[in-house]
Residue, then its C-alpha position, 0 to 999 in steps of 0.5 A: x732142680x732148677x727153681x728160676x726162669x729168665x725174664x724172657x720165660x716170664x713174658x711167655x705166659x700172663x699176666x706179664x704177656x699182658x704188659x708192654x715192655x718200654x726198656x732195658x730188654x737186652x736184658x731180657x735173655x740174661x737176667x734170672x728170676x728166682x722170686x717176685x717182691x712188691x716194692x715199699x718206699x725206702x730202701x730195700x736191706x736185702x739184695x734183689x739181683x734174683x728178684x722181678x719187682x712189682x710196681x703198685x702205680x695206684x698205690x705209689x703214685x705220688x712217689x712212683x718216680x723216687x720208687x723207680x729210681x731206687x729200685x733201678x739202682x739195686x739191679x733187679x732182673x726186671x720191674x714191672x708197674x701196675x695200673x700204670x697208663x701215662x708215660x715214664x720219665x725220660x731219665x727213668x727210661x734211660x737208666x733202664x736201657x743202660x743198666x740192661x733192667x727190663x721195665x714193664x707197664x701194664x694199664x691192668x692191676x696185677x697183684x703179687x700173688x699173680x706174678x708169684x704163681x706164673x713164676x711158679x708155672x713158667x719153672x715148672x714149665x721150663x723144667x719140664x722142657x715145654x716152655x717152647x711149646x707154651x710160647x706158641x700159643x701166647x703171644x708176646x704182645x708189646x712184637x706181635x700185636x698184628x700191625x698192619x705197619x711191617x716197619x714197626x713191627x720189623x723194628x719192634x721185632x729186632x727190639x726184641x731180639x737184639x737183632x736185626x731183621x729184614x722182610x723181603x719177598x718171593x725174588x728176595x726185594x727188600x719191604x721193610x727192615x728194623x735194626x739193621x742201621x746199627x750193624x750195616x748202612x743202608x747201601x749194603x743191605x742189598x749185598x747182604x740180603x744177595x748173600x743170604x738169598x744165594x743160600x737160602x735158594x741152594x738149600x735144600x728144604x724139607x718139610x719142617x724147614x717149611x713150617x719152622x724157623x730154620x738157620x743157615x750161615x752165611x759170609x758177608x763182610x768176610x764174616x760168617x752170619x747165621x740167618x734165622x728164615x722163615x719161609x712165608x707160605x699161603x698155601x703152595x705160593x711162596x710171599x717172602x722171607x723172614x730174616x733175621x740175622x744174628x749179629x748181637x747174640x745168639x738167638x734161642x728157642x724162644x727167640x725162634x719162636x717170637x720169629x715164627x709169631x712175627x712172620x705169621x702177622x707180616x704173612x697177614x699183611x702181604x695175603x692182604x696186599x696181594x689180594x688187593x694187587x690181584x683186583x688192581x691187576x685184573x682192571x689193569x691187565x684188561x686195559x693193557x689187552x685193548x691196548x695191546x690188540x687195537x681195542x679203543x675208541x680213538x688216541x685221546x680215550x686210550x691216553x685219559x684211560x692210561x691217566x687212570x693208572x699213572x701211564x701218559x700215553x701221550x709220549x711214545x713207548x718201547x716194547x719187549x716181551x720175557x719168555x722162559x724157554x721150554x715153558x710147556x716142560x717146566x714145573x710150577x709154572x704159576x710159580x715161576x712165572x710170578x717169580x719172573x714178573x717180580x723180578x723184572x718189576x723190580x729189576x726194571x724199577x730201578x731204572x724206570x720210574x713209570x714201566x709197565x709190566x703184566x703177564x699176558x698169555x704166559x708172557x711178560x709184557x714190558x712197557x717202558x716210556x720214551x722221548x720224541x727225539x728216540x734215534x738210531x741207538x734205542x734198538x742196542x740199549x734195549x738190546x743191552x737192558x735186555x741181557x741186564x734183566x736176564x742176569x739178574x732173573x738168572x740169579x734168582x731162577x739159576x735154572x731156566x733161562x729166559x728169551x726177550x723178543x723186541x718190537x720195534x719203536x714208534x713214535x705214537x702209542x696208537x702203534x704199540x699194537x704193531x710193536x706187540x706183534x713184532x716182539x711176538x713174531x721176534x721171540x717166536x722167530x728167534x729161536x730159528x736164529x739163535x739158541x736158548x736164552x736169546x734176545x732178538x729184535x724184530x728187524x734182525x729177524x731178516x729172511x725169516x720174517x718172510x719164511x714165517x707166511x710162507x705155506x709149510x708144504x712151501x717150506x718143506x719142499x724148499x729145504x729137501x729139494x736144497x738139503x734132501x742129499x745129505x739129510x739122506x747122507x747123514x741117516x746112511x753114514x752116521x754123519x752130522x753134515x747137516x750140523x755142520x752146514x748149519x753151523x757153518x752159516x751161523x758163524x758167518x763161515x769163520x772157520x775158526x769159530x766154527x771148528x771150536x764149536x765142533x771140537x775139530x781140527x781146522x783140516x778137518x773142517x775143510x776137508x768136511x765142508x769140501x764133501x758138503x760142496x761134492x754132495x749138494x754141487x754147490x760152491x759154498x765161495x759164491x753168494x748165490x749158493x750161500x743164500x739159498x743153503x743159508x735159508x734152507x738150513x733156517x727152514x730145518x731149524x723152523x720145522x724142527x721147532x714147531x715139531 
């Protein structure tokens, strides 16, 4: 029968849950417990590898650092100092974090009779296979001792652990670390946190892995790494990731549970600030609607109140606008688009010092600073932004896809209103142009800027006095005519292309588009014919649409 515990047992319980450890942890998983002596001055005769040491301080205080200094080189599993409240000698530190000792303080008495009757307990515990559940209700207080700072609590928890550990939130974005610059610099933390994020999302959780600590491996560096997650849930909404990645030993039952007790004081810390973000973000968003529908006294009142926030109005902005596509089918829609809010403020903040980002309307509303000499070549490097961002949220959503409508570009934030507008007008329109995921701006709309004011009585009566034969062609025979026809102007006629997206032979094509000639009369060769089937086809796709 078991009749020790570890030196990590023992702090699960009081009165050594009550002292603050101040070296040698790493030697807390390993070193083994068998009994509790309280030191004398002079030199022990017997060994004390088994033995925790008790350190009367108001007893020894005139020679508690020679004390010290003894016991230290006799390697015992740990020494703990009583009604000790000043701060240790250097050298003592020292040689307990190098001999892997544990050395405890506690400002509070604790006789021996105490320690010998927890140890008595946490074996008994440990024994019966219950420390574990012990543990959780006892909280190790030197870790979580719910500071309000995530730094020092990650850096007081990879302590702990030997390990180190990242915080990170929803769309996986670093905010706050500790230990990791002893394994990894600091420029590799984003691949390692991409890593494990690609994991974690393909994972599939169960309702256990929600409440607990769960593991998973991954590869970075060549290297597999087990990660230790805890999902940091308020609710149904999901706040951020706990991680811990074992690098230095493996972590055990105890260690999972520390991580658990961890994650529950930084999920305090994020409840506390989104709460406060969630009152900013109600003023804010209230300002960005007068902004966005023309609400404000004058120029001058409209960049003092942008001031407020750290916006200068003063310059000129761009403007676009991030939709999921077939939002009304999607599941957890506040989920997602929270999720596609942080990443794109997250994403857009390393290129942007100042954007401006809100939901608005189920929409993601950017706003990014400009300069007065903006030329012809914005309208392409938004364009390109663009599909940056939408890799990037593809990653972290892999299965929706996002369109971006821009507005074009004014000089004064007075006309930010117009630019609203059109970004709307290029995200709703653009879908008639192109497919799922696409980004569009205003001035490639064309045509169908036109069309969208047009009655739709207008409209139908224009598409079925110009398509209305193969339309009903196609209904009789089974036939995709129209398909054709419609893909046919959106590859601008290259036959090639237009083959390869139907999965036919060229031959074939022709001798189609020839019968699409003979049914509607019409002679796909000449510009006339051309614009008016090309239109026609954008007003199909238009009535389908909004169907």
């Amino acid at each position: 029968m078991q009749q020790f515990c570890t030196v990590q047992e023992l702090t699960t319980i009081d009165p050594v849950a009550q002292a603050t450890v101040v070296a040698g942890w790493a030697g807390g998983r390993n070193k083994k417990i068998f009994r509790v002596v309280t030191a004398f001055k002079g030199v022990p005769e017997s060994s004390l590898e088994d033995a925790f040491i008790l350190v009367c301080a108001e007893e020894e205080r005139k020679d508690l650092d020679a004390i010290l200094a003894v016991y230290l080189n006799l390697a015992p599993a740990g020494i703990l100092i009583s009604g000790y409240g000043a701060a240790l000698s250097q050298g003592l530190i020292d040689q307990a974090e190098k001999n892997h000792i544990p050395l405890f303080v506690c400002s509070k008495r604790i006789e021996e009779q105490e320690l010998k009757f927890a140890l008595e307990l946490v074996v008994n515990l440990v024994q019966n296979g219950k420390i574990t559940s012990i543990s959780e209700h006892y909280r190790i207080r030197q870790v979580t001792n719910l500071r309000m700072d995530l730094p020092a609590l990650l850096n007081q928890l990879a302590e702990y652990l030997q390990n180190p550990a990242i915080l990170v939130d929803s769309v996986f974005q670093i905010l706050a670390q500790g230990g990791t610059e002893r394994f990894w610099p600091a420029d590799e933390l984003g691949e390692l946190v991409k890593s494990a994020r690609l994991k974690i999302i393909q994972h599939k959780k169960n309702d256990l892995m929600l409440e607990k600590v769960y593991q998973q491996v991954i590869i970075f560096n060549n290297q597999n790494i087990i990660v230790s997650v805890k999902l940091l849930l308020w609710g149904n909404q999901l706040l951020g990731y706990l991680l811990v990645f074992d690098v230095a030993g493996q972590l055990n039952e105890l260690d999972l549970c520390q991580i658990s007790e961890v994650g529950l004081s930084c999920l305090q810390v994020l409840i506390s600030r989104k709460n406060t973000e969630e009152i900013e973000k109600k003023y804010k968003d209230h300002f960005l609607y007068d902004l966005l529908y023309n609400n404000f006294e004058s120029e001058n009142a409209l960049i003092k109140r942008g001031r407020y926030w750290g916006w200068e109005f003063g310059k000129p902005h761009r403007l676009l606008i991030v939709e999921p596509d077939d939002f009304k089918q999607l599941l957890n829609k506040d989920q997602i688009l929270e999720q596609l809010q942080s990443s794109t403020t997250a994403f857009l903040k390393q290129h942007f010092r100042h954007v401006i980002i809100s939901e608005m309307q189920d929409q993601i509303v950017v706003i990014i600073p400009g300069n007065d000499d903006e030329d012809k070549r914005i309208k392409q490097h938004l364009k390109s932004l663009a599909k940056l961002l939408q890799n990037a949220m593809q990653e972290i959503l892999p299965t929706v896809t996002f369109s971006v409508g821009i507005g074009k570009f004014y000089s004064s934030v007075v006309d930010l209103c117009r630019s609203y507008q059109e970004a709307k007008y290029a995200l709703d329109l653009g879908r008639f142009i192109q497919e799922k995921g696409h980004i569009t701006h205003f001035e490639d709309l064309g045509v169908i800027r036109l069309l969208s004011h047009v009655s739709l009585d207008q409209l139908d009566e224009y598409y079925k006095e110009h398509l209305g034969v193969i339309i009903e062609y196609d209904e009789k025979n089974n036939t995709n005519y129209l398909e054709t026809l419609q893909i046919y102007f959106q590859q601008n006629g290259d036959l090639n292309l237009i083959a390869e997206k139907l999965f036919m032979h060229s031959n074939t094509l022709r001798y189609r588009l020839k019968k699409i000639e003979e049914l509607l009369d019409a002679d796909l060769q000449k510009m006339e014919s051309r614009v008016s089937l090309s239109v026609a086809c954008k007003i199909v796709k238009m009535r389908k649409t909004n169907q």
